[in-house]
C-alpha positions in Angstrom: 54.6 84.5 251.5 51.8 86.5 253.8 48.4 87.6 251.9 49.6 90.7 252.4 52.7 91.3 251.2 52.5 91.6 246.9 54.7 89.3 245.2 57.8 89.8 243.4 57.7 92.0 240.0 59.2 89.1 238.5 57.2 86.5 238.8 54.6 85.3 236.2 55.1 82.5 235.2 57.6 78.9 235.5 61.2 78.8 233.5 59.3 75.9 231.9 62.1 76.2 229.0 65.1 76.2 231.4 63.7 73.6 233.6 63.0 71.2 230.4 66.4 71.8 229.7 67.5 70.5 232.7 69.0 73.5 234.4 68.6 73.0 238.0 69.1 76.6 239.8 65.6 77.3 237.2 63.6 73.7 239.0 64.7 74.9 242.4 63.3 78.4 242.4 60.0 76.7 241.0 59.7 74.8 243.4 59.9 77.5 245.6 57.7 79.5 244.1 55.3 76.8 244.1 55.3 76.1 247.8 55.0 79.6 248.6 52.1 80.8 247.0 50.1 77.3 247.0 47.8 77.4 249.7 48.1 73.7 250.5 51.3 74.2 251.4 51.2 76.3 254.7 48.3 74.0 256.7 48.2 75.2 259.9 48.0 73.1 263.2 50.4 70.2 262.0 53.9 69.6 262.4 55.7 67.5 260.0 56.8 64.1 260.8 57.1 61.9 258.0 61.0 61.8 257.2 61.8 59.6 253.8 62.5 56.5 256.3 58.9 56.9 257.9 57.8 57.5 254.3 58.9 54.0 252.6 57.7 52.3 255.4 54.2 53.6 255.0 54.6 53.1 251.2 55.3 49.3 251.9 52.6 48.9 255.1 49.7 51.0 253.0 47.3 49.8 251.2 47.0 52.5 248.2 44.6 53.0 246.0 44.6 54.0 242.1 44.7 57.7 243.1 45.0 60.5 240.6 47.7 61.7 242.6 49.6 58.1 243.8 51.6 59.6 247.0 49.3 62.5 247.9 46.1 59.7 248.0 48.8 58.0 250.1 49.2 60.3 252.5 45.7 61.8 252.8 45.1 58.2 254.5 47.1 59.9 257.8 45.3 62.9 257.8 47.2 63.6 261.1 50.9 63.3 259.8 52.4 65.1 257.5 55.7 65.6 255.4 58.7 67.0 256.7 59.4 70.7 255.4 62.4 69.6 253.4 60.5 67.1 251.5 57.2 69.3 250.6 58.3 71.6 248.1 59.3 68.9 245.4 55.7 67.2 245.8 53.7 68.8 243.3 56.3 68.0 240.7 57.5 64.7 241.7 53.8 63.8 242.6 52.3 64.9 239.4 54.7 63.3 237.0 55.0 60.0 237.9 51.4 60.2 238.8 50.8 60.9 234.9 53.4 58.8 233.8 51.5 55.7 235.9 48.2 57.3 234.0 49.7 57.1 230.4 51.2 53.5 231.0 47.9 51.7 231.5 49.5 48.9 233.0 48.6 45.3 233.2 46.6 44.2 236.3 48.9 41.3 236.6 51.8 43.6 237.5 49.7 46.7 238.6 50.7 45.9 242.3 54.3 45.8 242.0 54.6 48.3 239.6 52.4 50.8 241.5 54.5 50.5 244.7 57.5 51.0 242.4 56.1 54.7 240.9 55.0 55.4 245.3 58.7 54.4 246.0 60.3 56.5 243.1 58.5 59.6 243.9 59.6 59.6 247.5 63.0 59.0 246.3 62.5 62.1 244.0 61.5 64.3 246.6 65.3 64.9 248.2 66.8 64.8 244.4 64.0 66.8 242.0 66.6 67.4 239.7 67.2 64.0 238.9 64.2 64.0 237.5 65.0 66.6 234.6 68.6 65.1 233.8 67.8 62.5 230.9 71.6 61.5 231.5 71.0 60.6 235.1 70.7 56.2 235.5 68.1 56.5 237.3 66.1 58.7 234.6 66.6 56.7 232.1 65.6 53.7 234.8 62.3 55.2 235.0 61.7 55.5 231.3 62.8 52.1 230.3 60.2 51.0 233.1 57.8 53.1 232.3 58.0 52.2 228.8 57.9 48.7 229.4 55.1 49.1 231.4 52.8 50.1 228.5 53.2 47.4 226.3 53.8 44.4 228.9 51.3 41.3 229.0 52.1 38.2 230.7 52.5 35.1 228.8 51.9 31.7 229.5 53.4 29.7 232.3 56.0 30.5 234.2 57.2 32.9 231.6 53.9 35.3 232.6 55.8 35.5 236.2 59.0 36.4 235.3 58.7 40.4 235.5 56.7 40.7 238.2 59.0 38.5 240.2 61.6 40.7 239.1 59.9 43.8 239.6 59.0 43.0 243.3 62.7 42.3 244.0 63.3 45.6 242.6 61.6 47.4 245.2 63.4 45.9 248.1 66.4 47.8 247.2 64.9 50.8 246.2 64.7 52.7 249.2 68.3 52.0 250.2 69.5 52.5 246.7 72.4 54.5 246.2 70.8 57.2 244.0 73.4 59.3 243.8 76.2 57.4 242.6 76.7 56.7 239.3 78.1 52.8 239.2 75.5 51.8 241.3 72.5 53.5 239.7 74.2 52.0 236.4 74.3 48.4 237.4 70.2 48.7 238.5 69.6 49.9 234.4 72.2 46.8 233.2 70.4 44.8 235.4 66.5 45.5 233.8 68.5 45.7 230.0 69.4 41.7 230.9 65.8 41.0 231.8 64.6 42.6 228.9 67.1 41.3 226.2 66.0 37.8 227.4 62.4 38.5 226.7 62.9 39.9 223.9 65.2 37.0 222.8 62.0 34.5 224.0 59.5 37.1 222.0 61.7 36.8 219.0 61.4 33.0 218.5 57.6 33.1 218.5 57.3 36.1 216.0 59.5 34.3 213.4 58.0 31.3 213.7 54.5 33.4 213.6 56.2 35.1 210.0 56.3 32.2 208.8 52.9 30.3 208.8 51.4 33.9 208.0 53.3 34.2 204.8 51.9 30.5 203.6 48.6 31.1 204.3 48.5 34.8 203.2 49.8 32.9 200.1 46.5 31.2 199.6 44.6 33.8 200.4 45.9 36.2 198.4 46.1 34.0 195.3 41.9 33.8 196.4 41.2 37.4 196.7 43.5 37.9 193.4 41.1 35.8 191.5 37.4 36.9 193.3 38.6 40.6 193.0 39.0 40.2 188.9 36.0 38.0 188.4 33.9 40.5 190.9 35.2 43.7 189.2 34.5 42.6 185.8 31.1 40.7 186.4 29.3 41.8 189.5 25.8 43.5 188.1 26.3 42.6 184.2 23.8 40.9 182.5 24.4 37.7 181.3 23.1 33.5 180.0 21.6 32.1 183.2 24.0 28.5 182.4 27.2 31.2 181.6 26.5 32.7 185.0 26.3 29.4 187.3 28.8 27.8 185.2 31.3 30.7 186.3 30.0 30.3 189.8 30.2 26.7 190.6 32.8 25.6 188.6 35.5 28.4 186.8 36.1 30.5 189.9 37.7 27.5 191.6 39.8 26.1 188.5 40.8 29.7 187.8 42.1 29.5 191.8 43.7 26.2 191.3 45.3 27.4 188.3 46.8 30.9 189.4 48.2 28.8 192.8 50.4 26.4 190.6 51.1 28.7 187.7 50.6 32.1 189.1 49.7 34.9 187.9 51.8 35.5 184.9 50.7 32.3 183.1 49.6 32.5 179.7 46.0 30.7 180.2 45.1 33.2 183.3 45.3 36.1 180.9 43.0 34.5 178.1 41.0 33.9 180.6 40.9 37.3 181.8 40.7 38.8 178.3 37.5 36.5 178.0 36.0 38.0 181.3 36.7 41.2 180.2 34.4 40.9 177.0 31.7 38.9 179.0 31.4 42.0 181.0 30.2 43.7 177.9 29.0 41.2 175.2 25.6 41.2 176.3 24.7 44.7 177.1 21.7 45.6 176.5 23.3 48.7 174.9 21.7 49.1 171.2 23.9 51.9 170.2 25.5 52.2 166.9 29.0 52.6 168.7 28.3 49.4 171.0 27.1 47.7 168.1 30.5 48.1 166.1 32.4 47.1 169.1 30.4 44.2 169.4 30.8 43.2 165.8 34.6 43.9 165.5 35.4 42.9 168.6 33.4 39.7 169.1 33.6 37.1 166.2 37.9 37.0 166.6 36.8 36.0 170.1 34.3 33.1 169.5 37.6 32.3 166.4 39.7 31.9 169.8 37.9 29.6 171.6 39.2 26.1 172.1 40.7 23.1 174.3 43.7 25.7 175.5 41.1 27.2 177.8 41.1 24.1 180.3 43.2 22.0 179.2 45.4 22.3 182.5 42.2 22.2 184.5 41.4 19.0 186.8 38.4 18.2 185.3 38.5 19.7 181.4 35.3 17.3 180.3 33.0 20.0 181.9 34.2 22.5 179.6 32.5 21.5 176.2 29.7 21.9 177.3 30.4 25.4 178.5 32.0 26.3 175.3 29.2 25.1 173.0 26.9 27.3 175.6 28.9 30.7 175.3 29.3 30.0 171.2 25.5 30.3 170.5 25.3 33.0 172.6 28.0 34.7 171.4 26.5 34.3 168.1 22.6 35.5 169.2 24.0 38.8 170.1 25.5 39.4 166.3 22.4 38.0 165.3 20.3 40.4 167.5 18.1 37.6 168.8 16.7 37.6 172.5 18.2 35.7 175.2 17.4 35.0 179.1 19.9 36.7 180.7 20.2 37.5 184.5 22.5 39.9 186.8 25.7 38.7 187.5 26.0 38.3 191.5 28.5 40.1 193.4 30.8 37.8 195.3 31.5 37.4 198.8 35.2 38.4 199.7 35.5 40.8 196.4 36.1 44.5 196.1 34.6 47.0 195.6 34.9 49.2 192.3 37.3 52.2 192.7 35.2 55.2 194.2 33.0 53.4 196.8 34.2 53.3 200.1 36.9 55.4 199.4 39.3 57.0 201.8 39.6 61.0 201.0 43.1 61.8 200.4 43.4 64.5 202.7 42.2 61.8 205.2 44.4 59.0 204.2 47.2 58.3 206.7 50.5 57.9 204.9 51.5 54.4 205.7 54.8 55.0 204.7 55.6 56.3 208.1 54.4 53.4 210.1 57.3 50.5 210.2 57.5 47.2 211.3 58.5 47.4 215.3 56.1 50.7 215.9 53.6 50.2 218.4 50.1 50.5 218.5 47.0 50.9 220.8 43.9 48.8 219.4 40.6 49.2 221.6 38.6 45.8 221.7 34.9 45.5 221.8 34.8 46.1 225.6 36.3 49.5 225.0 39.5 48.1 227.0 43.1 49.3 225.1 45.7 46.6 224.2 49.1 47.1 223.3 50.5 45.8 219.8 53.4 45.6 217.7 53.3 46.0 213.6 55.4 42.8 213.0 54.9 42.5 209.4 54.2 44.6 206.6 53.9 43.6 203.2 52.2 45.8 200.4 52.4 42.9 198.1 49.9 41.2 200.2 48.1 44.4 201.1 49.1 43.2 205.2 49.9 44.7 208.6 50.2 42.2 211.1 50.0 42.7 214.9 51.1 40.6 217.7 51.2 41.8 221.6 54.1 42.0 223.7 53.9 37.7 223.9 54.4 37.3 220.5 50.9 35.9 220.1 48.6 37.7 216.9 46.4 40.7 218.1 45.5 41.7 214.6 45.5 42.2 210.6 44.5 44.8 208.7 44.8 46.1 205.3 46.3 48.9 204.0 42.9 50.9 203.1 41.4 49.1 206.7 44.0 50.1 208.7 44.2 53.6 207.7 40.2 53.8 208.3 41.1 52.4 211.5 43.5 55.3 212.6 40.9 57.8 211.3 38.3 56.8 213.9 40.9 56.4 216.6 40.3 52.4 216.2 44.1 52.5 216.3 46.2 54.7 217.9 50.4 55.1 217.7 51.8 54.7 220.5 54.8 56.5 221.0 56.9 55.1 223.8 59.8 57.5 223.1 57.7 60.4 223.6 55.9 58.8 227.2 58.5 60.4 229.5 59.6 63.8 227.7 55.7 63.9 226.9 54.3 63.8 230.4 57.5 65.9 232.0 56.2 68.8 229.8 52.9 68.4 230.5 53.8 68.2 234.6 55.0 71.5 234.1 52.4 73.4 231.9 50.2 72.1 234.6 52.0 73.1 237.6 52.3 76.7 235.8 48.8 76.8 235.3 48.0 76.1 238.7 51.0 78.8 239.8 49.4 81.3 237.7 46.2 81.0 239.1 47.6 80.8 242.6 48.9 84.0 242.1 45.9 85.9 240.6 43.9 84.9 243.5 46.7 85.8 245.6 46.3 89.6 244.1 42.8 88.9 244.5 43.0 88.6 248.2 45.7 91.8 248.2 43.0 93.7 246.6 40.1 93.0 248.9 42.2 93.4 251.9 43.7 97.0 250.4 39.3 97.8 250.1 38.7 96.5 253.5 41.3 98.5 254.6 40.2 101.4 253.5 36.0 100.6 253.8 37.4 100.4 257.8 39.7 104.1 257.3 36.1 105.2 256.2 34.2 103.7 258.8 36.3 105.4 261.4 36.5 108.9 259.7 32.9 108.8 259.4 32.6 107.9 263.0 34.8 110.5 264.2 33.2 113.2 262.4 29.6 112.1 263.9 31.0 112.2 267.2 32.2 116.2 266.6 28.9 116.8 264.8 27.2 116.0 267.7 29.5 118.3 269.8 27.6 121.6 270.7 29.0 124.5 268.9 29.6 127.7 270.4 28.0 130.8 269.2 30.2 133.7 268.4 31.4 135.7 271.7 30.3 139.2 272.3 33.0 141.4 273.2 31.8 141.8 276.8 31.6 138.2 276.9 35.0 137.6 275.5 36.5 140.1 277.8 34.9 138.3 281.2 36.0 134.7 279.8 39.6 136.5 279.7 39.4 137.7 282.9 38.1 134.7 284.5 41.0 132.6 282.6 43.3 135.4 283.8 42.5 135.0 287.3 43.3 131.0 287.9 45.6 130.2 289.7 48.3 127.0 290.3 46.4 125.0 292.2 42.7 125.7 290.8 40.3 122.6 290.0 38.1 122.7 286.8 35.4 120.2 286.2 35.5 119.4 282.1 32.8 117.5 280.1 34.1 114.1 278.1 32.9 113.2 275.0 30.6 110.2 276.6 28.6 113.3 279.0 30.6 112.0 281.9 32.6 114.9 284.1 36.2 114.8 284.9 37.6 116.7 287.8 41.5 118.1 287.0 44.0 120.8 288.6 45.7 123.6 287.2 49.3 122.3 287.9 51.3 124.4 285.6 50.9 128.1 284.7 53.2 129.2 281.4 50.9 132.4 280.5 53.5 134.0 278.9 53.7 130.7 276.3 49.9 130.3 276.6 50.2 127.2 278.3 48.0 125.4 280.8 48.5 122.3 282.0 46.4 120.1 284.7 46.5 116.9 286.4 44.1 114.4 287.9 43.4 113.8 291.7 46.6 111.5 291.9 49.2 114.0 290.1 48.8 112.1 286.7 49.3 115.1 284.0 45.4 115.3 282.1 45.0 117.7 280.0 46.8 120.7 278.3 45.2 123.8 277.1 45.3 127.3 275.6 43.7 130.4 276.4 41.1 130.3 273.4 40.6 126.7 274.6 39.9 127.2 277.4 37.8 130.1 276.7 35.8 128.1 274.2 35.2 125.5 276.5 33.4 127.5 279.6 31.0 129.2 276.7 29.9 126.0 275.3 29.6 125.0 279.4 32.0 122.1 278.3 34.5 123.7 281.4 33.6 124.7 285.1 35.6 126.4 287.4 35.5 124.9 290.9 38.3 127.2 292.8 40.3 129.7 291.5 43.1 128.9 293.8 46.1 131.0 295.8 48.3 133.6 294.2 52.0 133.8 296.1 51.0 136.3 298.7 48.0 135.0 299.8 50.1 131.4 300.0 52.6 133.5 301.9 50.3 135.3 304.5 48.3 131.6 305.1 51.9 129.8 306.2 52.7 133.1 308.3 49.3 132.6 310.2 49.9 129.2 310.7 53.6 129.5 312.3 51.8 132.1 314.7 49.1 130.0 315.7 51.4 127.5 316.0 53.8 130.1 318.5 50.9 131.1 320.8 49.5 127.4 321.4 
């Protein structure tokens, strides 16, 4: 469209909608609108020459780079070539969203190569069929996605294995160019092709993650049964006061029969829960509380527990001799505090691997990420410590254990977390979902806000532009006005004619003559000579030529009248009325006679 012309009423902005619904008559006139009022896209001085041929062979013979725009980077490496006009208008779309959708993947660099000439080779394939790109029905959409999608979760794995989908992927690419895009069965048989690749990998992935579930759930066995044990001592003890021999005697010895024990008679057993009763009122027996409510508590609550003590305790232990001891150790001091008598106690440690009490540490609710939406199969994006972003899947989830477990796309273990960890971890962006099934509808809108944007901006500086052209336009109307109206200011004027003047200049005027010359003043001071040719005086018309019979000027009386008093006009000759013409030719024929 010229700068100077405005642009329709109707436009302002894309059919984003429309076009996201996939009607096509909406994507064509966007296109259009897009390659008319984008500057870029009416350079000047080159003709186009790269047909779709010429344009997969540079694609193959390139070397491109990781541009943020893969096929314009491309082609800015033949600054002197340039796209034929039916391929430009779909550029900016095509361009853009496979460009973002190559962004968004964060492929692997051991397929980066193949899969990058695939996304250069896809969006010159795009450029004769746009719509293709907005019909989710289309094969070779959904090609794209499941590509695209398997491009963001894809690592290699080890041996020959690792080779597998670049191998595949380069093959791919041969036949791209010469694919059959718009038929149907063929398009179809490329997607059945890629779903047999990827059910065998999956198939391959799928031994290694249940074999994976496996040792997991024996050894999360053992460690939970540990932190099941270290939690309830830690909870109950850590800080309290209490016997110096009662506190090492916990540590070095009862921690590990109390593991032993829960691991072959779990947690329901009848001993476990003496023992935890007993904990319990070690984490309050010697308090240095001396309150008359602590000190009915102790003395109702105490002696039937010293009454209770016995063999049962550790009987099922490994080694149940060490245990007298311990038992004649925790009776007397049971006994001092009833008796009020002074003991040396000391701070219960708090134990490596045990949790905290409720409130520290704690996750805000309105924070807390409902785990209930994440589910085994969802994907993730963990960042490492070199800030680099690796793709994993949640392959196991069990509350009971309190784990997520993550592997990467070769079945090998990325990650655990907890249910409180993980959620901090998805609060400081640790962890992020990755949401495959949103990559290509996601970056398709996106394309589009973006290439609105750009259109809408386009077309404000485009009225810009209208606007300063419409002031220079009239700043130059101005200029010339003012100009003109100097040049008559500078005229001389003529003073007012007396009537005796008025009535000469008449007479004079009266008296010329077809045939007279007048010598007028130009507006640059220069004097041009011209001939009365035409006499109306009746319509109070006079009209002269110059020296070669080309008409000059054309005047009225007044003019004329005006012009000798400002000394503008000079009469040279007056010349011949009819008789005088008549009596000259008579005198000539005579002359003519007597010679």
């Amino acid at each position: 469209m010229p700068i100077d012309s405005p642009p329709d009423a109707d436009v302002e902005a894309l059919a984003i909608r429309d076009i996201l619904r996939g009607h096509t008559q909406s994507l064509h006139q966007a296109l259009r609108l897009l390659h008319e009022h984008d500057p870029s896209a009416t350079a000047q001085g080159i003709k186009g020459d790269i047909t779709l041929p010429i344009l997969n062979q540079l694609i193959q013979e390139t070397p491109v780079t990781d541009e943020k725009l893969l096929l314009t980077g491309l082609l800015k490496q033949h600054p002197k070539r340039r796209l034929v006009e039916e391929l430009r208008p779909a550029l900016p779309f095509v361009d853009l969203l496979i460009s973002q959708l190559w962004a968004q993947a964060k492929v692997h660099n051991q397929v980066k190569p193949q899969a990058l000439q695939f996304s250069l080779l896809l969006t010159a394939r795009l450029l004769q069929r746009p719509d293709i790109a907005i019909d989710g029905g289309h094969p070779l959409t959904q090609l794209a996605f499941a590509l695209f999608r398997h491009f963001s979760i894809w690592e290699p794995g080890s041996g020959r294995s690792g080779k597998v989908f670049p191998q595949w992927l380069q093959a791919f690419n041969l036949t791209l160019p010469d694919l059959d895009i718009s038929s149907s069965p063929t398009m179809q048989q490329a997607v059945d092709n890629f779903r047999q690749y990827r059910n065998r990998e999956r198939e391959r992935t799928h031994r290694f993650e249940e074999r994976l579930k496996q040792s997991e759930a024996g050894s999360v066995d053992l460690e939970q049964v540990r932190s099941t044990v270290v939690d309830f001592v830690g909870r109950r003890l850590s800080g309290q006061l209490l016997p110096e021999s009662i506190s090492a005697f916990i540590q070095t010895q009862l921690l590990g029969d109390l593991q032993y024990l829960v691991i072959h008679e779990g947690v329901g057993c009848p001993t476990w829960k003496k023992w935890q009763r007993l904990l319990q009122v070690l984490s309050w027996a010697f308090s240095p509380d001396n309150t008359p409510a602590h000190r009915r508590k102790v003395m109702t609550l105490l002696p039937p527990q010293i009454e209770q003590l016995n063999e049962s305790y550790w009987q099922s232990f490994t080694d149940p001799d060490k245990y007298q001891p311990f038992l004649q150790d925790l009776h007397e001091a049971f006994v001092a505090v009833l008796q009020s008598l002074p003991l040396e106690l000391e701070a219960f440690p708090a134990l490596v691997g045990a949790r905290q009490e409720a409130g520290e540490n704690r996750i805000e609710a309105g924070h807390l990420e409902d785990l209930d939406a994440h589910q085994e199969g969802d994907w993730y994006l963990f960042q490492d410590m070199e800030n680099r972003e690796v793709a994993g899947k949640l392959l196991l989830k069990s509350p009971q254990k309190d784990l997520l477990l993550f592997t990467n796309y070769a079945g090998k273990t990325l990650a655990r977390y907890g249910f409180e960890e993980f959620g901090l971890a998805l609060i400081s962006k640790i962890v992020r979902p990755l949401k495959l099934d949103l990559l290509y509808p996601g970056c398709l809108r996106a394309t589009w806000q973006h290439l609105n944007n750009r259109h809408l901006y386009n077309l404000k500086i485009h009225q810009r532009l209208q606007e300063s052209n419409a002031r220079e336009q009239a700043a130059q109307k101005a200029r010339e006005e003012a100009q003109v109206l100097a040049a008559q200011q500078q005229k001389p004027v003529a003073a007012p004619l007396e009537v005796g003047q008025a009535r000469e200049l008449q007479q004079s005027i009266d008296s010329l003559q077809v045939g007279a010359w007048l010598a007028v003043s130009k507006e640059d001071g220069a004097s041009q000579h011209i001939k009365l040719s035409v006499k109306l005086q009746e319509a109070d018309k006079y009209i002269f030529t110059d020296r070669v019979g080309q008409r000059a000027a054309e005047f009225n009386r007044a003019k004329l009248m005006e012009l000798m008093a400002s000394r503008q006009l000079k009469i040279l000759s007056r010349g011949e009325n009819f008789d005088s013409s008549l009596e000259k030719v008579v005198r000539g024929l005579r002359k003519k006679q007597h010679e």
